[in-house]
N, C-alpha and C positions, 0 to 999 in steps of 0.2 A: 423038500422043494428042490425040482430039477438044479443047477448048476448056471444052466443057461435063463435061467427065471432070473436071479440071483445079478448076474452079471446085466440084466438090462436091469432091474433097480437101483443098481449100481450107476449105474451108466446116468438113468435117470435124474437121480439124488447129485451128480456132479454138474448134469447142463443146471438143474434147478439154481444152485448154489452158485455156478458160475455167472448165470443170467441176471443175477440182483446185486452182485456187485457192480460197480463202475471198471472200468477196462482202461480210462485213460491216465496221461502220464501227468495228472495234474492232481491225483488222490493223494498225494504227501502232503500236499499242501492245508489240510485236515490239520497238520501242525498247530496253521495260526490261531487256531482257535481253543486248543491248548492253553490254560491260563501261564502257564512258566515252564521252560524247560530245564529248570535251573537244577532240579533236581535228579536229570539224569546225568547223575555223578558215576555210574560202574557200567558197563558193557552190555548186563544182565536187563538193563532199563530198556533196553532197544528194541526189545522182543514185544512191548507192548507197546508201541509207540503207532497208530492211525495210517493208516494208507499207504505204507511203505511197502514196496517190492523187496524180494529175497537181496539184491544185488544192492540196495541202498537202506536195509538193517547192516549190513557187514562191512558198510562205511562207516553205519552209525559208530557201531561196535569200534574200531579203529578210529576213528574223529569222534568220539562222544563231547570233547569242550566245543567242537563247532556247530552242535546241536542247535543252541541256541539260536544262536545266528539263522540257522534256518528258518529256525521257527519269526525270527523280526524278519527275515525274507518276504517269507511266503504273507504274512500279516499286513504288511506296509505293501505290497502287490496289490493284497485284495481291496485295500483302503484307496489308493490309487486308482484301480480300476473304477471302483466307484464314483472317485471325484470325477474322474475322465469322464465317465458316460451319465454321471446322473440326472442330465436331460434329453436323456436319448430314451426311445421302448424300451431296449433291452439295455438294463443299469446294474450289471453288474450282480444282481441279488443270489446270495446263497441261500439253500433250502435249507441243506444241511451239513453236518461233517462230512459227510463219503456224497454229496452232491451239491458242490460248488458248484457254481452257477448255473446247475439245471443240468437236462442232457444234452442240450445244444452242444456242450463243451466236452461232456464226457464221449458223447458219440458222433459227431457230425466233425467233417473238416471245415468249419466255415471261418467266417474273418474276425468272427468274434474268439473261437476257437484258437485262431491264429495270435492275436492280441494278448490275451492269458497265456500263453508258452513264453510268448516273450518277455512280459512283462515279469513272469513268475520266477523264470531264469535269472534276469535281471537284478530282482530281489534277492537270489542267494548269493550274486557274485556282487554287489552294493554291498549290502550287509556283512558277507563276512571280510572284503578289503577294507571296511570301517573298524569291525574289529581288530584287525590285526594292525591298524593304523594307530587305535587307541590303546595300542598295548595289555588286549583283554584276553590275550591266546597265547599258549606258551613255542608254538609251532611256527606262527610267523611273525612279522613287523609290519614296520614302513618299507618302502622298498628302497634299498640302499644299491637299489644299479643305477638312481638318478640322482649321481655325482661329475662337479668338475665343474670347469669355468666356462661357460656360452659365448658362443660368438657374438653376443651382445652384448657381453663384456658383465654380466652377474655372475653369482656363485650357483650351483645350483646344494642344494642343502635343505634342513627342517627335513619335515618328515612328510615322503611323498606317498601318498593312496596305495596299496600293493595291491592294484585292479589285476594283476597278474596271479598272484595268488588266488583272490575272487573268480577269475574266471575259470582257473582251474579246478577247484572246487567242485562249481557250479557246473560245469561240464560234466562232470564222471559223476554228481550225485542228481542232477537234475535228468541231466538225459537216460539215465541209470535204465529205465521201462523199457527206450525204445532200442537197448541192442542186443537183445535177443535174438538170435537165428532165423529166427520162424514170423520174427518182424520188420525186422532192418532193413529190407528188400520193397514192404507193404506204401505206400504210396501216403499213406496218414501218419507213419512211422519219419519217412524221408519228409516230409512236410513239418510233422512237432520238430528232427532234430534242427532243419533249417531257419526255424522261427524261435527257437529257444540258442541259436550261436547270434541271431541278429538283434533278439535282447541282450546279449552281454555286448556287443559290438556298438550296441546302443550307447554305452558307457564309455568304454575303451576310447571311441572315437572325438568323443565330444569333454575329453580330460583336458582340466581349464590349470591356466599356469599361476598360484600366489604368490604374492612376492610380499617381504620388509625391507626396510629400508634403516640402514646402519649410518651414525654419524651425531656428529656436535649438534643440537640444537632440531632436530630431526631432519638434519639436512642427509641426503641421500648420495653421500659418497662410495660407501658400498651397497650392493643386494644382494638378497636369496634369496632364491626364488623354490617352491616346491610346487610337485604334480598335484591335483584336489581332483575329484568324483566331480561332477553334473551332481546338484541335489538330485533325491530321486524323485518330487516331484517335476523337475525337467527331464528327468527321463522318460516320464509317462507323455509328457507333451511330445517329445520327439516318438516314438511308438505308436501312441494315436496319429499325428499324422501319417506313419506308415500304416496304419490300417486305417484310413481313409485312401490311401493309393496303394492300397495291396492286389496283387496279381492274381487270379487265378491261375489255378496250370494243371497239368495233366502229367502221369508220368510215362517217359516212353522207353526208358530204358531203367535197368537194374535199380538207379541210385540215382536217375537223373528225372527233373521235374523242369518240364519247358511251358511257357503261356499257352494257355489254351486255346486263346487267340490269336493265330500268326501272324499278325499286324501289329500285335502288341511289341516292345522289343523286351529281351531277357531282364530278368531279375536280378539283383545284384545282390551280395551275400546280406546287405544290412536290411532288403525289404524283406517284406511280411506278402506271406505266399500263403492262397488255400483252394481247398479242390471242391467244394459244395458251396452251393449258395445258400444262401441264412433265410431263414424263414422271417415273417413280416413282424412277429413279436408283439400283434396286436388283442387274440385271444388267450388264453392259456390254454395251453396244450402238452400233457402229460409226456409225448410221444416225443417231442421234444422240446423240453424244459421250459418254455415260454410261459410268462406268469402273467402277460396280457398285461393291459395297461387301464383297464377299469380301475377307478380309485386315483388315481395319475393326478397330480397337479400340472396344469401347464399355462403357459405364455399366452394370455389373452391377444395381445398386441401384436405378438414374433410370428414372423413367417418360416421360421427354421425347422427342425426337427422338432423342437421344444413347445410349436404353439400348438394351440388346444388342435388346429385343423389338423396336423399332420399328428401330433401324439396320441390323439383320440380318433386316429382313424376313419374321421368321418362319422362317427356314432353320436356326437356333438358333447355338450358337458354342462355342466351345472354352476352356479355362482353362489359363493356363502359367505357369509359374514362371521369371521373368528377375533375374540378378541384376545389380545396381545396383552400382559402385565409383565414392564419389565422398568428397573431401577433406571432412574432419571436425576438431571440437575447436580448432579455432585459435585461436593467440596470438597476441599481439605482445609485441615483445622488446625490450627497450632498448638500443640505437637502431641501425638500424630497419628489423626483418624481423619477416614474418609467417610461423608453424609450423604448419602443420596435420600431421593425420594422414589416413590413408584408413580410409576406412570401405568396408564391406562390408555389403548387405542385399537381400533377396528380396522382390521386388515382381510380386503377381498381375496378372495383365492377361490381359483377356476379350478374342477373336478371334473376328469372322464366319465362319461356316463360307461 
């Protein structure tokens, strides 16, 4: 067989292969689903580890104790996500390991797109400044630069969140996909890295101050106070509002992404930017990732995204009757059990047609 036969076989056999995998910077994230990373205790573990790019196995390899952590990252993300959205179309749902949330997300720049970088970001630099908080990493701590006396006259002391560490992390291993040469410049490239610095900036920004109070009697003669995270379900609330007012834009230069809209005014680094609009998310469609909303429960009464009018697209929906068996009336007994009974009861629930 010619040579030149050979070399388009070749050639072939690499679009084939290239075409069915996913492309975006969010297949690490395959982690969560992982039952424990506990196990990659040596270097050698990396090499089999789901949706990781060459540039973030050789993190692995070098941080293999902060695996974990990635893996509660990316996990409490996807869990999050879900809460956020699970009365919207599109809720979040995973297919499978190498196709989180469909291909809306792996290939499209839209604001759902936009949302999942951040939040997923977010999760590795949450995650691992809690590790190192709780003293579960040999590499870092608390962050001991937040010391001394306040001009409000407390100590600052205890052990403050090392979101600095976290974000560190979270930078060089999340953004890991998009700094390749031949992408850094691409316009869905400059859009994941600015939506995955405004998930950690999500955090960073919104670091709340705890304080005790020292003294006779719990009287509050001295304090100290330390740095704490936003839980990370407050993080998702702040996010989702930024993708409810995320921008579209365009890019017009190298590295730079302005509104699309010239009447809009610029972006700032903590919002959430995307360059495609999102599909309606009311059929399913393979082409991009949409699982339609047939089946859907929704809000008989609400007028919002959630009621049957707008989650059932107009297709209209169905009413059923399911009944409910769930423990009732409980006591407690001296000493020491608790008695319930079961209860029984009929609850309506509206279905998309």
């Amino acid at each position: 067989m010619k040579k030149s036969h050979w070399a388009c076989v070749l050639l072939g056999l690499i679009l084939i292969s290239t075409s069915i995998l996913p492309v975006d910077g969010v297949r690490w994230m395959a982690l969560a689903q992982m039952s424990s990373l506990a196990h990659v205790t040596d270097k050698d573990k990396c090499k089999s580890l789901s949706g990781l790019v060459k540039r973030q196995r050789r993190l692995c390899e070098r941080n293999v104790e902060l695996m974990d952590s990635v893996r509660v990252g990316a996990l409490r993300a996807i869990e999050e996500c879900q809460s956020q959205f699970k009365y919207r179309r599109w809720n979040c749902s995973t297919e499978n390991n190498l196709k989180l949330f469909g291909n809306v997300i792996l290939k499209q720049g839209t604001r759902e797109a936009a949302f999942v970088h951040s939040l997923s970001s977010a999760g590795v630099a949450h995650a691992v400044a809690r590790s190192c908080s709780n003293g579960e990493l040999q590499r870092c701590g608390c962050d001991r630069t937040v010391r001394g006396r306040s001009q409000e006259g407390f100590e600052w002391a205890g052990c403050s969140d090392n979101i600095a560490y976290g974000k560190a992390f979270s930078r060089v291993f999340v953004d890991a996909r998009e700094k390749g040469k031949k992408r850094k410049t691409k316009a869905r490239s400059i859009m994941n890295l600015h939506n995955n610095e405004a998930g950690r900036r999500a955090i960073e920004d919104n670091m709340r101050k705890e304080c005790k109070c020292h003294g006779v009697s719990g009287s509050c003669e001295m304090k100290t106070c330390w740095k704490a995270m936003p839980s990370f379900p407050k993080v998702g609330n702040i996010l989702k509002e930024k993708f409810d007012g995320a921008t579209e834009v365009k890019q017009i230069a190298t590295h730079e992404l302005v509104p699309l809209n010239p009447q809009f005014k610029p972006h700032t680094d903590q919002d959430l930017v995307y360059i495609e609009s999102s599909p309606d998310f009311c059929e399913p469609d393979r082409k991009t990732g949409s699982l339609g909303t047939h089946g859907r429960l929704c809000n008989k009464t609400s007028k919002a995204i959630d009621g049957c009018e707008l989650m059932c697209c107009g297709r209209g929906y169905v009413t059923r009757q399911r009944k409910i068996v769930e423990r009732c009336r409980c006591k407690f007994h001296w000493c020491c059990s608790v008695k319930c009974k079961t209860c029984e009861h009929i609850r309506e629930e509206h279905v998309c047609l």
